[in-house]
N, C-alpha and C positions, 0 to 999 in steps of 0.2 A: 817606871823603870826604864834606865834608857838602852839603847838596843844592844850595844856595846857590850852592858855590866850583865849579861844574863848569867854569866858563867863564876862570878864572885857572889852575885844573889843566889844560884845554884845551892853552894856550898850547904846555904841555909834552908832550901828549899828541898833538899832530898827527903824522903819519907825513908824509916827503918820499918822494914815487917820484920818479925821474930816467930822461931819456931823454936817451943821449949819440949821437945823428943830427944833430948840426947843419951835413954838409955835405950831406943830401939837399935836393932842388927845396922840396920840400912841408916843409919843417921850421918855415914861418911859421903851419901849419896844425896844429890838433887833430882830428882823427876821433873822436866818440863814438860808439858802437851801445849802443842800449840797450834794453830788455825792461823789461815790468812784467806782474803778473797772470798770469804764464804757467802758473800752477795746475795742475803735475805733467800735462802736456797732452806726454808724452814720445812718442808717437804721431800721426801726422797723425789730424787729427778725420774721424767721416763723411763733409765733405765734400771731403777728401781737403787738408785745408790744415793749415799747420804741421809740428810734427814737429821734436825736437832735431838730428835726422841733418841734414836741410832747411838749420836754422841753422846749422849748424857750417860746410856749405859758403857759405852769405854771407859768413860773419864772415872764412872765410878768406881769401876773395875779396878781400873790401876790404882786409885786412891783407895780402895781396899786393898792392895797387896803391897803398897809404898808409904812410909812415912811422911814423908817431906816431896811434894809434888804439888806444881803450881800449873795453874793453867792462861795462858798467854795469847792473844789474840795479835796479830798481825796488820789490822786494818782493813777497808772493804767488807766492813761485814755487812752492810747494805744496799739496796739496788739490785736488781734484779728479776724480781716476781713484783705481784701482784701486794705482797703485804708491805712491800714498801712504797709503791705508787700509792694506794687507797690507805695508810698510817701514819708514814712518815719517818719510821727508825722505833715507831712503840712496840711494836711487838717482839724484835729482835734485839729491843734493849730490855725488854723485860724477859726473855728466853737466854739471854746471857750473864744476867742476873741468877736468872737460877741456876743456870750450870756453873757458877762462883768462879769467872774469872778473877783471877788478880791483877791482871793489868792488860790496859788495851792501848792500841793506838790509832792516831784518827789515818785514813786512806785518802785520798783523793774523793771518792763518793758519798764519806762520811756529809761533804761540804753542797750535794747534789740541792739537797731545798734550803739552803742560803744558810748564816749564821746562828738565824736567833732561832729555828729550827734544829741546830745541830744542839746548839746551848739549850733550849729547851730541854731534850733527851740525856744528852753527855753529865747534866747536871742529876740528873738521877740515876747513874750508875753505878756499883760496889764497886768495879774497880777504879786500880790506882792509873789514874788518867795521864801518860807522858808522850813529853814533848820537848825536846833538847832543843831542836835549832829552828822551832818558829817561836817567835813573841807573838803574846796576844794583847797586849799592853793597849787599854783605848778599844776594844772591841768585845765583843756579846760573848769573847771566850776567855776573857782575862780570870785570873786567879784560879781558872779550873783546870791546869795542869801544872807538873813539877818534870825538870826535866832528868832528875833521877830519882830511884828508891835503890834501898839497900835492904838486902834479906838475908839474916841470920842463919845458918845452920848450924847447929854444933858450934864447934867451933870457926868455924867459916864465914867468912861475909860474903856476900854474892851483888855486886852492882848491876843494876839495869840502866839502860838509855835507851830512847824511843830519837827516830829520826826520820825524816819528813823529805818527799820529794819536792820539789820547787814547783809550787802552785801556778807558777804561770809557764801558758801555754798548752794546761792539763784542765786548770780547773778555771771554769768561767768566770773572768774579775770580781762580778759584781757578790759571788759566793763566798768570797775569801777576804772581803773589805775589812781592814786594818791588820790583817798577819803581814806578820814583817816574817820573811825568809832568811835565815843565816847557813850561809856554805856547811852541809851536810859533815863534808870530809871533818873539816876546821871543829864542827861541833862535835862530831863523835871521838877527835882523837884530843881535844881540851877538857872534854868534859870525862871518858874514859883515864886518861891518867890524872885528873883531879881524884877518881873512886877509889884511883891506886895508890895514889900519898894518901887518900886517907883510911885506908886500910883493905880495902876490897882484895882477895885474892885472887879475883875472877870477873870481870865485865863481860855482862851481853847484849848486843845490840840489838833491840827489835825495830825492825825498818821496813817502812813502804816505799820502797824507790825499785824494786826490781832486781833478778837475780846477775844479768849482766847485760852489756850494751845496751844501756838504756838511754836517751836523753839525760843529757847532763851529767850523773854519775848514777851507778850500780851498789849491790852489793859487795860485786868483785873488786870495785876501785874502792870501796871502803878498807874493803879486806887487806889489799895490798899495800894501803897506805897507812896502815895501823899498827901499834905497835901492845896498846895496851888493852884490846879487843879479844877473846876468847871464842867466844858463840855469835852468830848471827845469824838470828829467825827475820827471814823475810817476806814480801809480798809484795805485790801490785802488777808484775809480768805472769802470775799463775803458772810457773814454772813446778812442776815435779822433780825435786829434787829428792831419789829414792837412795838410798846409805848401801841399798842392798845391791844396787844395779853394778855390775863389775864388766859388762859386756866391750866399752872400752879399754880396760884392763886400768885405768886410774879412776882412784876414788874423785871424781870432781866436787866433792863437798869438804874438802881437805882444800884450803888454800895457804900459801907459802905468804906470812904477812911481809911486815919492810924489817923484819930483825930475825926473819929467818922462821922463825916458829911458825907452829901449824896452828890456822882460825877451820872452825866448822861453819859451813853459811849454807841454811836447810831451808825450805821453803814445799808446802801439802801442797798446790796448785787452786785450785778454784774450787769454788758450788759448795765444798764441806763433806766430797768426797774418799779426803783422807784426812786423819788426825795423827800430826806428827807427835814421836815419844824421843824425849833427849835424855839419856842418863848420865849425870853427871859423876865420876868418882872425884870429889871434892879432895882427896889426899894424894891422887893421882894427876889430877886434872884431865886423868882420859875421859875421851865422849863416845858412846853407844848412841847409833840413832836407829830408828824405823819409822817408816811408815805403816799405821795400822789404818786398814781398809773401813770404809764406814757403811756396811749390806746388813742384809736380813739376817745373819745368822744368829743375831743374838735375840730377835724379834719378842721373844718369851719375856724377856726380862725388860722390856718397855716398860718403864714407871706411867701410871694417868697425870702425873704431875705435870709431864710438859702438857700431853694433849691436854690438859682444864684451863691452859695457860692461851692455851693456841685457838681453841674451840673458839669463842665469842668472835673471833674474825675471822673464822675459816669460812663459816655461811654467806660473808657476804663476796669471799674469796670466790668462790666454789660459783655461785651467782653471776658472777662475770665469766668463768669457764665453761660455763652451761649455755651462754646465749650464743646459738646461732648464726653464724652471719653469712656462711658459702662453707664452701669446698675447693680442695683443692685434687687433681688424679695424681703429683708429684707429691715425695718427701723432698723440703731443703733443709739440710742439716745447717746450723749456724755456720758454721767456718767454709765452708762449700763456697768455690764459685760460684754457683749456681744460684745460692741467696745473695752474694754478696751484690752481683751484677740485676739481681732481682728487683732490688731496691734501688741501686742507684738506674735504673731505666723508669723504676715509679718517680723516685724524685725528678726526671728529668721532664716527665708528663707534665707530672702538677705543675713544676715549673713553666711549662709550656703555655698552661692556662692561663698563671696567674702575669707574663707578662704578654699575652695575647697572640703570641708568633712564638717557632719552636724555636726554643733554647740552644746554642751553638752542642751543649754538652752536661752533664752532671758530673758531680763529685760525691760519696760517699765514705764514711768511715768503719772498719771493721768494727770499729770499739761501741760504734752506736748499735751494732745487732747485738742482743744478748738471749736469743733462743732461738730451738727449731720448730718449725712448723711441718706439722706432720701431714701424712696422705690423708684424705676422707675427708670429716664435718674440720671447720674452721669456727672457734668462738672466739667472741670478744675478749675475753681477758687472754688467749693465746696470744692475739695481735699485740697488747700491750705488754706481754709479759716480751715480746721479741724487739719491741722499740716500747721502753718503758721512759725513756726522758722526754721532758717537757721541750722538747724542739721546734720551732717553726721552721717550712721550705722556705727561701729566701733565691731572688733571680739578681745576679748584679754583672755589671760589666766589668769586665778584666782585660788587662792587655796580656797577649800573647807570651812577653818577656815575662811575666809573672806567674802564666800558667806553667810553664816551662821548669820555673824555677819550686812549682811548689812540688811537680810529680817528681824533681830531684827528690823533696823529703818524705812523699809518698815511697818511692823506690828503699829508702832506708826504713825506712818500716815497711819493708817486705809488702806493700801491694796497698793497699786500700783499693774503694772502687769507683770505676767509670763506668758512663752510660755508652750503649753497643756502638755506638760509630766512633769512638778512641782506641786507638790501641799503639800503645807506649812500651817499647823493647828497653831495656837497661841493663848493665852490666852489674852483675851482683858482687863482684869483687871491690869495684868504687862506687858503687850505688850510683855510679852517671846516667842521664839520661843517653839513650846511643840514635830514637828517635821519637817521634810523636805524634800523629797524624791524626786528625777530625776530618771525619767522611773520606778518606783519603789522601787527603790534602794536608802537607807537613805543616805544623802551626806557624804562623808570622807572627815573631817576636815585638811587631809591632802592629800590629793589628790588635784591636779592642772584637772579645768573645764573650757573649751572652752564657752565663754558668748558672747553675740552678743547684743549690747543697743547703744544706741545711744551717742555722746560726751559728750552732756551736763553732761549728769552721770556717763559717763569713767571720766570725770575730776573732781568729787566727789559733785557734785553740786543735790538741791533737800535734803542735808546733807548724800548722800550718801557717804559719804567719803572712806569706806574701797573699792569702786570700782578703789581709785588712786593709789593703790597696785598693780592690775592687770597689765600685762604685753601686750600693744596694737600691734598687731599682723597686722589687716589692717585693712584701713578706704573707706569708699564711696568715691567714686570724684563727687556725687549727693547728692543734698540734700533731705532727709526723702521724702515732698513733693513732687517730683520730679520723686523719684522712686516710689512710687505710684500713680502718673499720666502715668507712662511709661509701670507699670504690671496691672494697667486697660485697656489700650487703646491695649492692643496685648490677655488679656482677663488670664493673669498668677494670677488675683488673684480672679476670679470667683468661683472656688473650694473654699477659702474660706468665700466670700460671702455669697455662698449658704447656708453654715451650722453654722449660728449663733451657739455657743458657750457659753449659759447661767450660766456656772459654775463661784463658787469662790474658784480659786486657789488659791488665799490667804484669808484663812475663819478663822474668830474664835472657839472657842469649849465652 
């Protein structure tokens, strides 16, 4: 298929589901439930919210009270815990299975353990698997996606399209080798009014690109640039988009497209803490949304279905959360300065080691934490559930003009993090750098600086690009996780434990 013709092969390529209910009450109606970001979160979190068993009893619920209701997955539904480091995507594709999605889409982390690992799984899924503006043409994912389906209701056709964030820059080359990327925009509004000449009365777009200001394009640039778009379930920014929220006084889930009419663009935010509900009146085209919470209230009505499903891997789960390795006398919550700067002062040590003399400085990514670490015992699978990617520290020389240039795209994504002798002002209206000082000392744009961060963003990824300038000096033969299971369990990272680190080194003025 050549990259070009995706949207004439389309035509052919769309799947119809049919629903033959057309003498119930509600057959004028579509019910969507839809998830995004639920990142292997197959357990209620610490605070006791979420949880797949949780879900299962919603989705039933409503599909006992609704005729015609589909369940829609967002993308990012893995990474994050423990059952995705020690599986691989098996468990959370066989728990998504059970709960009968109908259609999923791949996230950015879908792509975390390389291709033939994602084709491995993807190819044993019920649902309808889409993908409008990547080609797999020539790689381990060809022929397992379509980039539309069409769903019957009643009288009604209902079009879907799935669309994709631009892999590079997010997702590391070697994970994503042979997806060809086609302009997001271009494919949802070619491929949306192809469903509309052919008969569709309604397009929805399900998209992992993020609710707005995102790299590259958004939700919202979708939306505004659309003409023949209705719905947009999103993901990959974990944005809570609540329908109920009015405390601004505008609905911002209401967006104004390019012909005037109003698009819905909804998105539960992360973990599988909320499961979104979209009611469609199919004769109206109005939309009802909520958000429905995902806690213990309904605890009673937990089917043993998932747990039988989940059980064979929880023991050796549970086995890693059990061992020991220190303590901490601080809580750092994930999003906290106080973790973020925690890690990048561990990366800037190891760095120190491994190229013999301390490191000018570290770099860290928010995206790389993905949990908190609590007060008291510290176990081995906590450590990994909170840096869960296959990372190595890497030490490389940089010149000044380049560091410069990267904490400008640091600054637009609102902060990442440095090790404690940087501290970088910018102005958040231009996201300019306004200064930047190591140990004190303004950087020299031409001076070469010893930096210590980890692969993922030596190889310019996160859109760090100007870090693939630097010159890589040497790398871990551990990974991130690993070495921080190995400097808690001999007590090397105790010292910084103890003194949480509240500052923003990278602040605005």
């Amino acid at each position: 298929m050549k990259f070009n013709k995706l949207f004439i092969i389309g035509a052919v390529a769309s799947l119809w589901l049919t629903c033959g209910c057309a003498s119930h009450k509600d057959n004028d109606h579509l019910v969507i439930l839809h998830t995004n970001d639920t990142h292997s979160a197959i357990d209620p979190d610490r605070h006791d919210l979420g949880g797949v068993a949780r879900r299962k009893v919603l989705i039933d619920s409503v599909r006992g009270e609704h005729e015609n209701v589909m369940l829609v997955d967002a993308g990012d539904a893995v990474q994050g815990s423990l059952y995705y480091t020690l599986f691989g995507g098996e468990v959370e594709r066989k728990l998504m299975n059970a709960l009968g999605y109908d259609i999923q889409i791949l996230g950015n982390h879908e792509f975390d353990k390389g291709m033939e690992q994602l084709a491995k799984e993807w190819k044993q899924l019920n649902a309808n698997r889409l993908s409008t503006n990547y080609d797999f043409t020539g790689s381990a994912l060809e022929g397992m996606f379509v980039p539309a389906v069409m769903r019957k209701v009643g009288d009604k056709t209902i079009g879907f399209i799935g669309i994709n964030l631009d892999p590079a820059g997010i997702i590391s080359e070697a994970n994503y080798k042979g997806v060809k990327y086609i302009d997001g925009i271009k494919a949802a509004n070619e491929e949306a009014a192809r469903l509309k000449a052919e008969g569709a009365d309604m397009v929805i777009a399900v998209t992992h690109i993020g609710y707005d200001n995102e790299p590259g394009y958004s939700d919202m640039d979708i939306a505004r640039n659309s003409r023949d778009i209705d719905v947009i379930i999103g993901g990959h920014s974990h944005t809570v988009v609540d329908p109920n929220d009015t405390r601004s006084g505008v609905p911002t889930w209401r967006v104004a497209n390019a012909a005037g009419d109003t698009i819905s663009v909804l998105q539960t935010g992360s973990s599988g803490v909320n499961l979104g509900e979209i009611d469609i009146d199919l004769d109206t085209k109005q939309v009802k949304a909520r958000l429905i919470p995902v806690d213990k209230r309904l605890d009673d009505r937990v089917s043993s279905s998932i747990e039988e499903i989940i059980a064979p891997y929880r023991q050796q789960v549970e086995e890693m959360r059990s061992k020991e390795i220190g303590s901490s006398p601080f809580e750092y919550e994930r999003k906290s300065s106080e973790m973020l700067n925690l890690l990048s002062d561990f990366v800037r040590t190891r760095g120190s080691e491994l190229c013999g003399k301390p490191a000018d400085l570290s770099i860290m990514n928010k995206g790389g934490i993905r949990n908190s670490l609590a007060a008291g015992t510290i176990t081995q699978g906590e450590i990994i559930d909170i840096a869960p990617f296959d990372n190595s520290i890497v030490v490389m020389d940089i010149k000044g003009s380049d560091l410069l240039e990267n904490f400008g795209i640091m600054a637009a994504q609102d902060g990442n993090g440095v090790s404690s002798n940087v501290s970088i002002l910018y102005d958040p209206a231009t996201k300019k750098i306004n200064s930047a000082t190591i140990d004190g000392k303004p950087i020299n744009p031409d001076k070469t600086y010893r930096l210590a961060t980890i692969d993922y963003l030596a190889a310019g990824n996160d859109y760090m690009e100007p870090l693939k300038r630097g010159v890589i000096l040497s790398r871990s033969p551990e990974v991130l996780y690993q070495i921080l299971i190995d400097y808690i369990s001999v007590g090397k990272l105790d010292n910084l434990l103890a003194h949480p680190d509240k500052t923003q080194r990278m602040r605005s003025f």
